[in-house]
C-alpha positions in Angstrom: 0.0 0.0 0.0 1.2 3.5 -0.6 0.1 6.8 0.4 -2.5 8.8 -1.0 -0.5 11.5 -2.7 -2.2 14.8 -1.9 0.9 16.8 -0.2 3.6 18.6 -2.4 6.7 17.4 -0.2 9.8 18.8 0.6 13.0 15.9 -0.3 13.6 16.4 3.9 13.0 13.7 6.9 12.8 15.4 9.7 14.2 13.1 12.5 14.9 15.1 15.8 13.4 18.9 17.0 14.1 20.8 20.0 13.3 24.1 20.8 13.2 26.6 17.9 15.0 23.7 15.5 14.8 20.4 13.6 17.2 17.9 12.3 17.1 15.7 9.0 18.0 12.3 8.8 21.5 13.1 7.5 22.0 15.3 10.6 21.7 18.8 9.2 20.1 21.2 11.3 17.9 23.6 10.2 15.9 26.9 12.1 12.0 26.7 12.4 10.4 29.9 11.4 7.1 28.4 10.9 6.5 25.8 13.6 4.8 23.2 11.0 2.1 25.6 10.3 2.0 27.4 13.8 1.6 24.3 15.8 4.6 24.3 17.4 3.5 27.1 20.3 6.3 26.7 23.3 9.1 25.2 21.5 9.9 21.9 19.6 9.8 19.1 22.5 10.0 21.5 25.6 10.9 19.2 28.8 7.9 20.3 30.6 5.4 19.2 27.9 7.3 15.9 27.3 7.0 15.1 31.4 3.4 15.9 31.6 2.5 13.6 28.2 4.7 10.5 29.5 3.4 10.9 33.1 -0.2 10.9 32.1 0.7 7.7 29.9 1.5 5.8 32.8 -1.9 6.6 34.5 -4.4 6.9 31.7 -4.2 7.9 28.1 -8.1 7.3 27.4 -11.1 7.2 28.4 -14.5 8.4 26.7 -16.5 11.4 27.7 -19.0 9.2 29.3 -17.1 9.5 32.9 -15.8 12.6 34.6 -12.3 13.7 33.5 -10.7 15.8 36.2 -8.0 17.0 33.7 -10.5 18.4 31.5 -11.7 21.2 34.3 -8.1 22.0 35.0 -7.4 22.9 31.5 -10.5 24.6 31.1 -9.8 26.6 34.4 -6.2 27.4 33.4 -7.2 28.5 29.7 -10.1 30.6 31.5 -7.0 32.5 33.2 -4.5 32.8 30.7 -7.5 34.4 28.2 -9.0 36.2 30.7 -12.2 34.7 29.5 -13.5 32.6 32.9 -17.2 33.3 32.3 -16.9 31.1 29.1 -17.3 27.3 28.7 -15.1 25.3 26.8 -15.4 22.0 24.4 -12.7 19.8 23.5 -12.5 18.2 20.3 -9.2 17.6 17.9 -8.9 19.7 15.7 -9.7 23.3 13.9 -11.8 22.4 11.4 -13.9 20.3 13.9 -13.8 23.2 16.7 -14.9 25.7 13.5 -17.4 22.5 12.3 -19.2 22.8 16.3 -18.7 26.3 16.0 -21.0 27.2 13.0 -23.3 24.0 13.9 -23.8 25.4 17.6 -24.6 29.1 15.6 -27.1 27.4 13.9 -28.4 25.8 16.8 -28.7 28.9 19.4 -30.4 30.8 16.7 -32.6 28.3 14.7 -30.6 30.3 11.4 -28.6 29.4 8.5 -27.0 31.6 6.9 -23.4 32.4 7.6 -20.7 35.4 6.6 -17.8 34.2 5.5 -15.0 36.4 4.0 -12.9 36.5 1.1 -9.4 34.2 0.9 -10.5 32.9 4.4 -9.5 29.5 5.5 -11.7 28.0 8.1 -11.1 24.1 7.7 -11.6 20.9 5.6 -14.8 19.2 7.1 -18.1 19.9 5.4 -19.2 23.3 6.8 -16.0 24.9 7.9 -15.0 24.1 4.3 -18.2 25.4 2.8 -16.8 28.7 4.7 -13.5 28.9 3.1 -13.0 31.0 0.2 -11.2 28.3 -2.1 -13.7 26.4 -4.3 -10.7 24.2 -5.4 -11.0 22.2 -1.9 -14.7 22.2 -1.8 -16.5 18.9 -3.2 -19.8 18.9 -4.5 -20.8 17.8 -1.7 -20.0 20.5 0.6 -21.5 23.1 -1.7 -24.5 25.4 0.0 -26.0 28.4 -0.7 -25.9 29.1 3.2 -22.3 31.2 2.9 -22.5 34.4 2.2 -18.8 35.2 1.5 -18.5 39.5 1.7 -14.8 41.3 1.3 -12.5 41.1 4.0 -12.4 44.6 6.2 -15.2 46.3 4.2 -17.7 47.8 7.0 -20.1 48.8 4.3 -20.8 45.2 2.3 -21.5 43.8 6.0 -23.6 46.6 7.1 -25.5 46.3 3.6 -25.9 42.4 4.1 -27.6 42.6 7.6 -29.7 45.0 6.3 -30.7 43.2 3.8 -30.9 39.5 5.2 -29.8 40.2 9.1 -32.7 37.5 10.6 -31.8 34.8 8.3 -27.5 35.3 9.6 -27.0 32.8 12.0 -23.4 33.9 12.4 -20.1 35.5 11.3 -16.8 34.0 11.1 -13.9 35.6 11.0 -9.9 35.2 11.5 -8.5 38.4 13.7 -5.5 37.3 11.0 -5.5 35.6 7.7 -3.3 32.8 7.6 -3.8 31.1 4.8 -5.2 33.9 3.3 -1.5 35.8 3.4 -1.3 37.6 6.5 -4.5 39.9 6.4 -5.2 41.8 9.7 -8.7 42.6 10.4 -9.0 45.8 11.8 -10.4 46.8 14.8 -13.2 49.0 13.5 -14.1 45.7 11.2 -13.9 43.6 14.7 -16.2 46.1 16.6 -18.5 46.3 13.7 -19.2 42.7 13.6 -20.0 42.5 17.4 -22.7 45.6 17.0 -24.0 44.2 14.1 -24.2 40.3 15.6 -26.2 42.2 19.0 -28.3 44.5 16.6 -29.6 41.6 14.7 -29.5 38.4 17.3 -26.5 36.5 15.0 -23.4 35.3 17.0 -19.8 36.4 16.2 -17.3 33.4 15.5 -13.6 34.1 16.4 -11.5 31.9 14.4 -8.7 31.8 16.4 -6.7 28.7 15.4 -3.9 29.7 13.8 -4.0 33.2 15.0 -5.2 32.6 19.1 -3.4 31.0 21.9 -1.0 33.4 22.2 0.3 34.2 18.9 -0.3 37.5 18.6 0.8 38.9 22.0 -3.1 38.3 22.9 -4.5 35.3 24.1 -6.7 36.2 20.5 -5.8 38.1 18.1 -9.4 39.8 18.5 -8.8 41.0 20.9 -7.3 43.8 20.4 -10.4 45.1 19.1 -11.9 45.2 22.9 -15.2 43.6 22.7 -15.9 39.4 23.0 -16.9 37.2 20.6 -19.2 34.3 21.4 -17.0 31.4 20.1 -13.9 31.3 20.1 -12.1 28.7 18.0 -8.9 27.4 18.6 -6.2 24.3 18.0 -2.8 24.6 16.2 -0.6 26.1 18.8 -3.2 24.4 21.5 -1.1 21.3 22.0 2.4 22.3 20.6 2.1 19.1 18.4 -0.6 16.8 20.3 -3.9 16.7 18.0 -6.2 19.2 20.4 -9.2 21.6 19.6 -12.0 23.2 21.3 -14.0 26.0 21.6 -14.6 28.5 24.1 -18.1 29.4 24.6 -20.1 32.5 25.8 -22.1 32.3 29.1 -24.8 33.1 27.5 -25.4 30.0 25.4 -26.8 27.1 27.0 -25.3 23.4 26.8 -27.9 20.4 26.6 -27.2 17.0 26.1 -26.2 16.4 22.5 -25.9 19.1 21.3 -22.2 18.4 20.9 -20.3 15.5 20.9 -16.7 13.5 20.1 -14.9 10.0 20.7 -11.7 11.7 21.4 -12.1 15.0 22.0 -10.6 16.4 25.4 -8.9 12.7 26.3 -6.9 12.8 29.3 -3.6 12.3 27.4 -4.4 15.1 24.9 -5.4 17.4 28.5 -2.2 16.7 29.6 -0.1 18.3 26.8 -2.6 20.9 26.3 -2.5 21.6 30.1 1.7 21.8 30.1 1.5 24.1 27.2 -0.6 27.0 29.0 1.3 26.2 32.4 4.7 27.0 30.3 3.1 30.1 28.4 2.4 31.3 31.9 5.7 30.1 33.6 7.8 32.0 30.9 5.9 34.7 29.9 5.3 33.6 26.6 2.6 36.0 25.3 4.7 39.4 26.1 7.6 37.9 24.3 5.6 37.3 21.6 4.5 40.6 21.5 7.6 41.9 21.9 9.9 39.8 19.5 7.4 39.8 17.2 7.8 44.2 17.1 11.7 43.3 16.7 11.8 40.9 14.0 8.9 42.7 12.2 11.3 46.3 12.6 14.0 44.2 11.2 11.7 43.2 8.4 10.6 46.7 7.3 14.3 48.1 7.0 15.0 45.1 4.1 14.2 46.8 0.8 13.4 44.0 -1.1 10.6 42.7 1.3 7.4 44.8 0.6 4.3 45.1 3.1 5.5 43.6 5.8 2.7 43.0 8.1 1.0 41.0 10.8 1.3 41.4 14.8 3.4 39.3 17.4 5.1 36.2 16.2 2.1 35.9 12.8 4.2 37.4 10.3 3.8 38.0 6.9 5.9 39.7 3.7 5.7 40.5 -0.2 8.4 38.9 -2.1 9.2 40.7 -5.5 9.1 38.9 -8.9 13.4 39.3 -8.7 13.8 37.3 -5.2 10.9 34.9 -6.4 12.5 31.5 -4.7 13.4 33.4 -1.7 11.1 30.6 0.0 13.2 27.5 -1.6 16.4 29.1 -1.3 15.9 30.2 2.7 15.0 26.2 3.4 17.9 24.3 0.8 20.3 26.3 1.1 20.3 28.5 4.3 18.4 25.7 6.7 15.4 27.9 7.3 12.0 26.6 7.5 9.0 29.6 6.6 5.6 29.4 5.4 3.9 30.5 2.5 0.7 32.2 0.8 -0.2 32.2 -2.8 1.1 33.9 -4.6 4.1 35.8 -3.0 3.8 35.6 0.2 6.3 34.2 3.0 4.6 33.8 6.7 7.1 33.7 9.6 4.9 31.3 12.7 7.7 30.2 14.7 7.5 29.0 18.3 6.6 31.4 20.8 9.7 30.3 23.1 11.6 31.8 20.2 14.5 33.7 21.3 16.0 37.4 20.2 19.5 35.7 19.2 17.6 33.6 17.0 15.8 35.7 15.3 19.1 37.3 14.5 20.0 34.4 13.0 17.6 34.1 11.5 17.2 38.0 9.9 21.2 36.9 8.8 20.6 34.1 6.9 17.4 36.0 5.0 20.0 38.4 3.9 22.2 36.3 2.8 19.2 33.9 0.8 18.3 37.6 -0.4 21.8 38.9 -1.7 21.9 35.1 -3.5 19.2 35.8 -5.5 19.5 39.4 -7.0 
């Protein structure tokens, strides 16, 4: 048997990681500037994280959601601290499309609606109705195809004003990234944010914070939202959520009421998942993790702005994202084959920096010295 062949690959086995870097089979090392899609949230590995996973191995790694799991209620109380969001309730399932799938289903629920907002080169997911709710038909199947998305342009006030007015009891909800990821790096702007919210309380809809790539810390924030200053009702999250150990959830208004079945998953919020998930907020506390990202993230993205042939730098904390010019085209290829530099990318010409948020400032030097030098290479 073989693998289904659906991922372009990079010629590289990744064999060891720790901290902010990986090693190949052949024993080169290279820097991670994009944490295998902004998973990797406290560092490659981290001893803490490792402790917590292979102690709660040697208790219990599963059971179902049928019995009470203390863990869970320590990570929800823990998450409630670090986000400063304890009046919310959280669910646990695996991973961001299925926290953005319960999402939009428990939208649909609370308001007895259908119809959702989506926005232009947003990426909410792969599973039937967060992909129906991302703006790239080229991954949606037949199947998944409803008339139920509305998809308006990204940071235009007006077009969502003008769609409420015109269809605002049949919204169930909105959906929105604070920033595109996939989408290259698009900040929503506060105004946009705030707008949402008023319009979602004018017109009884709910306001869905995709936070999976851009939450848990990322930013500087807890969310990326909120820097806008006013709550959403669901919060998504995931990637950096277990620094590697399949984990979702959602974090849920008090307002919204739970009954049985509403929601539901086999492995969702299992005690071994808890565990890492649990170790990675403890660390994030313990170290500080979301003013370094805040404050790294201003140094590297300085750094950025002062390299001529990067255009629009942009983005906020360690979610970074840059322009490359038609003359430094494989800047991408070049940074990770010949410089050892691992970085994401956007169609068309766009490189995103996601790197752990345990990243350190003499790395990041090394980093901004090895883009340079890829840079220099290629002009």
């Amino acid at each position: 048997m073989k693998l289904f062949d659906v991922y372009p690959l990079n010629n590289i086995t990744i064999t060891k990681a720790a901290g902010s870097y990986v090693w190949d089979e052949k024993g080169n090392e290279y820097l991670d500037m994009y944490g295998g899609h902004a998973v990797i949230s406290i560092g490659h590995t981290h001893p803490y994280w490792v402790s917590a996973i292979e102690t709660q191995l040697h208790k219990i790694a599963f059971y179902s959601n049928s019995v009470i799991i203390p863990i869970q209620s320590r990570l929800a109380e823990k998450i409630g601290v670090v986000s400063g969001k304890q009046d919310f309730q959280l669910f646990l399932c695996n991973s961001g499309a299925e926290a953005n799938e319960n999402a939009l289903k428990l939208a649909s629920f609370v308001t007895g609606r259908k119809k959702i907002i989506a926005f232009t080169k947003s990426f909410h997911g792969r599973t039937s109705l967060a992909v129906a709710a991302t703006d790239n038909p080229s991954i949606i199947a037949p199947v998944n195809e409803t008339d139920n998305i509305i998809f308006l342009p990204f940071n235009d006030e007006q077009s969502l004003i003008d769609q409420f007015e015109k269809e605002g009891d049949a919204i169930a909800a909105v959906i929105i990234e604070g920033i595109q990821g996939v989408g290259g790096i698009r900040v929503a702007t506060n105004s946009f944010l705030q707008s949402i919210r008023s319009l979602c309380d004018k017109h009884g809809a709910l306001y869905i914070a995709d936070s999976v790539q851009c939450g848990y810390g990322r930013t500087g924030q807890f969310f990326a939202h909120d820097a806008a200053g006013v709550d959403a009702d669901i919060y998504s999250m995931a990637k950096g959520m277990g620094n590697g150990f399949p984990i979702g959830g959602i974090l849920i208004a008090p307002h919204i009421a739970p009954k049985y079945g509403m929601l539901g998953t086999t492995f969702g919020g299992n005690h071994l998942a808890c565990a890492a998930a649990l170790a990675v907020v403890e660390v994030m506390e313990q170290e500080n993790l979301l003013a370094s990202a805040a404050s790294h993230g201003t140094y590297l993205m300085d750094a950025l702005s002062k390299i001529p042939q990067l255009q629009n730098v942009r983005g906020r904390g360690l979610m970074i994202g840059f322009d490359v010019a038609d003359e430094i085209k494989d800047l991408k290829k070049v940074l990770l084959q010949e410089f050892k530099v691992f970085t994401g990318e956007a169609k068309p010409n766009v490189i995103r920096l996601l790197p752990s948020l345990a990243i350190t400032k003499e790395e990041i030097d090394i980093f901004l010295d090895r883009l340079q030098k890829a840079i220099q290479s290629l002009l």
